[in-house]
C-alpha positions as a Python dict, from the first residue, in 0.01 Angstrom:
ca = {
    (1, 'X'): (0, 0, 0),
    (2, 'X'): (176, -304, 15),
    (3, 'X'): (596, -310, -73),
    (4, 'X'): (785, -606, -98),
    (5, 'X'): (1141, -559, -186),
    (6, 'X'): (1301, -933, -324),
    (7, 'X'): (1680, -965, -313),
    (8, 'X'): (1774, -1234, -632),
    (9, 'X'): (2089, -1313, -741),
    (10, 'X'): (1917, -1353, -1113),
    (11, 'X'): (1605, -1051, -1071),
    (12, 'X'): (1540, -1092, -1431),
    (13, 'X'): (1392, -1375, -1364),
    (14, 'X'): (1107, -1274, -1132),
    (15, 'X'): (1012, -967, -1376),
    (16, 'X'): (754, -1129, -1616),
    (17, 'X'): (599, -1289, -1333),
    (18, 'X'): (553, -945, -1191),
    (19, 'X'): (476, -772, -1472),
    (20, 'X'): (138, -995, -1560),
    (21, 'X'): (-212, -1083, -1444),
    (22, 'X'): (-316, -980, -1092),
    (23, 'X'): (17, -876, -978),
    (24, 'X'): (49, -610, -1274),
    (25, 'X'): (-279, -482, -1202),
    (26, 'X'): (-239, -405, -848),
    (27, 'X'): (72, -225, -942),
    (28, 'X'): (-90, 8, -1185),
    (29, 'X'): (-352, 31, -942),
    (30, 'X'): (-95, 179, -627),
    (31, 'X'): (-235, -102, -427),
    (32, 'X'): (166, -333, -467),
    (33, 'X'): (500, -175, -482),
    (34, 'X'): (748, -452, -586),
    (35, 'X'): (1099, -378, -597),
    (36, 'X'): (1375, -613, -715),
    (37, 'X'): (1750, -600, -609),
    (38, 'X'): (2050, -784, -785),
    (39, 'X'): (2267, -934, -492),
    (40, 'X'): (2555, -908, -728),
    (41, 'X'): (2573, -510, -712),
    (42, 'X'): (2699, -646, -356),
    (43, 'X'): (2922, -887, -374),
    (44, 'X'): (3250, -961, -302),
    (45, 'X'): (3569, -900, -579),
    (46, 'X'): (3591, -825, -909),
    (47, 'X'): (3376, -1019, -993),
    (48, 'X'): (3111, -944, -766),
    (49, 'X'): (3090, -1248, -619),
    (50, 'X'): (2838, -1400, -384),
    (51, 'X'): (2835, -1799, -353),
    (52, 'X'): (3136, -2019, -283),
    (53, 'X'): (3246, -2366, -223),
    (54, 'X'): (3134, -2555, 63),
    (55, 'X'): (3417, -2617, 366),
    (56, 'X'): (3522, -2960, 355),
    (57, 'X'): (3390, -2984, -43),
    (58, 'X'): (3084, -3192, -198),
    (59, 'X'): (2840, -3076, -412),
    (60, 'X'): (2677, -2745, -449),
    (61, 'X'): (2761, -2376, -334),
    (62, 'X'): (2705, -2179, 25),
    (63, 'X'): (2594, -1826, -26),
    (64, 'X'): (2872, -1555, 103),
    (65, 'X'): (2708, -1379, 442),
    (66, 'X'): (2927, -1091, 346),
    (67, 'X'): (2732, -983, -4),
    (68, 'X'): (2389, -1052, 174),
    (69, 'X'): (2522, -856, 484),
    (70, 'X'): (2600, -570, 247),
    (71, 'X'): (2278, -565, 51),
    (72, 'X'): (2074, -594, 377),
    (73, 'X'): (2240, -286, 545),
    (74, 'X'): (2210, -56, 204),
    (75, 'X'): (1832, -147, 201),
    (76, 'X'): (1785, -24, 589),
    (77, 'X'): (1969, 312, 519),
    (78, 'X'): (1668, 361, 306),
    (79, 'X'): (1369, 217, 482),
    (80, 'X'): (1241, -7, 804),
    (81, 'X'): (1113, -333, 694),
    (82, 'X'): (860, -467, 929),
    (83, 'X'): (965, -846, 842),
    (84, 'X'): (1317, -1031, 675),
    (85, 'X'): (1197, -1330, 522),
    (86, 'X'): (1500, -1578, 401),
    (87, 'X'): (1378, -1851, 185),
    (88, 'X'): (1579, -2138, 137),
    (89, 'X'): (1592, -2415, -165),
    (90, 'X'): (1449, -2685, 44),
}
């Protein structure tokens, strides 16, 4: 069996991809195991926070190393992952 476990700060998104076509059917079939994590259960404050501004400003957000850092650690309490694959919006 194949398991991929995909950390997104918006999971919902990546559901009805996963829930059609070839990828549903290997699911029903035992052959994928797909689990989906919401970074947000690990971020920072209140308000569960996990981007912020960029040091010396312009445009866009950084992702907080703490809420990722946190995430990462809960998952490998659980389980050994044989690969961490970060993916980047380039």
């Amino acid at each position: 069996m194949i398991k991929f476990t995909i950390i997104s700060a918006v999971p919902q998104l990546l559901e009805s991809p996963l829930s059609h076509s070839i990828l549903q059917r290997a699911q029903d079939k035992g052959i994928l195991e797909v689990n989906l994590v919401n970074l947000h259960d690990f971020g920072v404050g209140k308000q569960n926070q996990i981007d912020d501004y960029q040091y010396g400003g312009g445009a866009g957000m950084l992702m907080m190393p703490e809420a990722l850092a946190k995430c990462l650690n809960h998952l490998e309490q659980d389980a050994k992952f044989d690969e961490i694959i970060f993916l980047t919006p380039d």
